[in-house]
N, C-alpha and C positions, 0 to 999 in steps of 0.2 A: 809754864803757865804764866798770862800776863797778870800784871797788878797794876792800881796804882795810872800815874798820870801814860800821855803817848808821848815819848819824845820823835816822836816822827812828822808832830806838828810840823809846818814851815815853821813860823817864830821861835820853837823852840831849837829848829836845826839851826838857824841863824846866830843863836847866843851861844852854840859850841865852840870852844877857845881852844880845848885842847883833850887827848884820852891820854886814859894810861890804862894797863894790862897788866895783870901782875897772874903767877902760877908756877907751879914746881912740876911734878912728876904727872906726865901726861897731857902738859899744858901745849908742849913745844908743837905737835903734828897740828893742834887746835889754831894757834895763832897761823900758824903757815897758813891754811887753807883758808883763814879770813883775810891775809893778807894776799891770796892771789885774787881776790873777789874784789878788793881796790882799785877804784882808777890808778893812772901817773900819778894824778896829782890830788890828793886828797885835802878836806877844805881845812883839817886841822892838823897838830905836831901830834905825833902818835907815840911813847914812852911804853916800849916794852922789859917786863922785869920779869923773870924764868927763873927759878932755882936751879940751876946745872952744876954738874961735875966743874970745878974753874977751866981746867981744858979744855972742857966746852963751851963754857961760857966765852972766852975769848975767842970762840969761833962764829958765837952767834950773831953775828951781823953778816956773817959771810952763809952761815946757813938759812938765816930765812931770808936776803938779799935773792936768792936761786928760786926762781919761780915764782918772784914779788915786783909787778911794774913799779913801785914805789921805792926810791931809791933807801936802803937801810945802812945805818953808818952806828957806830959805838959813838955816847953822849962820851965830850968830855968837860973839863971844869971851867963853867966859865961861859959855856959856850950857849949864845940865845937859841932859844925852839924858834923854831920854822915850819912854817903851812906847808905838806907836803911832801914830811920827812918822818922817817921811822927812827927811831933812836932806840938801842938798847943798851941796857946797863953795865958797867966796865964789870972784871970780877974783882973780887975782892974790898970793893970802896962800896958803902952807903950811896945811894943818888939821890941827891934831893932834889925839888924848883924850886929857885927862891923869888922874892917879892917882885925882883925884875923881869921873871921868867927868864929864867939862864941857868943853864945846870951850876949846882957843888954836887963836889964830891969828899967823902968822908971817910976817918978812920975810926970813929967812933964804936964803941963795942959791938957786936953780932947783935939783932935783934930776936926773939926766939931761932936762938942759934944758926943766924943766917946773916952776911954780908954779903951782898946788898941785900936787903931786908923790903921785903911789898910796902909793910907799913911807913916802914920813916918816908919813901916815894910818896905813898898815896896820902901822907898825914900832911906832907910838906905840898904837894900839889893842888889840895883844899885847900890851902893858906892861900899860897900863889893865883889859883884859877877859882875859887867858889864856887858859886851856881852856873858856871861856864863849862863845869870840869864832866868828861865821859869816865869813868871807871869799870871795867870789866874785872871779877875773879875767876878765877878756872880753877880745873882741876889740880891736886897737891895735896901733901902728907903732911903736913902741918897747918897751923891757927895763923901763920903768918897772913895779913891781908885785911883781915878779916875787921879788927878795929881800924884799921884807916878808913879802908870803907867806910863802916859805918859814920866816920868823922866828914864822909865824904856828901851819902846822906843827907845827913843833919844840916851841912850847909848849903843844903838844894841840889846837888849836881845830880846828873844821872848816875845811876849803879844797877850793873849787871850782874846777876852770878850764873855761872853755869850750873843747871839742873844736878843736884849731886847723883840721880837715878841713872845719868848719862856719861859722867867722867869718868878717867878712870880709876883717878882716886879721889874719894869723896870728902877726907877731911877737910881742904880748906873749904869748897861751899859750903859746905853742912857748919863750921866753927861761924862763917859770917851769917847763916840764916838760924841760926841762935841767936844772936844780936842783934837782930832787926828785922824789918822785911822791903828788901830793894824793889828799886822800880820795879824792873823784869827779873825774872828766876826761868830762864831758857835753856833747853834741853841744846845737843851740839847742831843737830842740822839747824836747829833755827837761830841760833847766835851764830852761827856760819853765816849766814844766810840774808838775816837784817843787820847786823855788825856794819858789811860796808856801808850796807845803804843809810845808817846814821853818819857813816864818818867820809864821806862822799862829797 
């Protein structure tokens, strides 16, 4: 169901800077099929954060890279976002964006029991991006997410969650739609579906 403002205005697709994605278990097939739905070249840096087994996690650029015209590569320290790139998170290190827009990477504790952790991403990419910032939740077994967002929010940006009636697992949308109520709250065909055409 929609809510809330359109970010489909032109003006507002024009002040989009940058998204991030964050989700845990059932997330991964979700992001794939928005990322085949991508042109080449999309108009902003796309930062996706997946809770996986670490062995997988350090595959994930080579897995959603297969079947994504969007070239996807592992963020590392240091290194600036670029219009047109997929970045997913190293395993084991925190990912933040800082004020330059440039990745860090961290050893700082698990954040509910997760490194890399959705929130410290998406709390540090509302510092970095403000009301420029796209944020997407999906599906996953944990609250992780769920306060960045909202910090996300709060400073204008847009914020997606996935309908929890349609994931496959529902606690994190359902932890962030206790704390708030986001722009959009989309079921999967339709965050398939409009996803690119915001980040296009």
């Amino acid at each position: 169901m929609m809510s809330g403002r359109d970010p489909l205005m032109p003006d507002r697709r024009q002040a989009l800077a940058a998204a991030v994605i964050g989700g845990s278990a059932g997330a991964l097939d979700v992001v794939r099929s928005v990322l085949a739905g991508l042109p080449a070249r999309p108009a902003v840096p796309i930062v996706v954060l997946l809770h996986l087994p670490e062995r997988s996690q350090d595959r994930m650029a080579e897995l959603l890279d297969h079947g994504s015209q969007v070239p996807v590569k592992q963020a590392e320290d240091k290194e600036p976002l670029q219009a047109g790139q997929v970045y997913v998170a190293p395993p084991a290190y925190h990912l933040l964006i800082e004020s330059t827009r440039s990745f860090a990477l961290s050893l700082d504790a698990p954040v509910h029991y997760s490194r890399p952790a959705i929130d410290v991403l998406f709390e540090s990419a509302s510092d970095a991006y403000g009301a420029t910032l796209l944020a997407v939740l999906l599906s996953g077994a944990s609250q992780d997410g769920a306060a960045g967002l909202q910090e996300i929010h709060a400073a204008g940006g847009i914020t997606i969650v996935q309908d929890p009636d349609s994931a496959e697992v529902p606690t994190m949308p359902r932890a962030a739609l206790s704390l708030f109520s986001p722009t959009f709250t989309w079921p999967t065909a339709e965050l398939v579906a409009r996803l690119p055409q915001l980040l296009s």
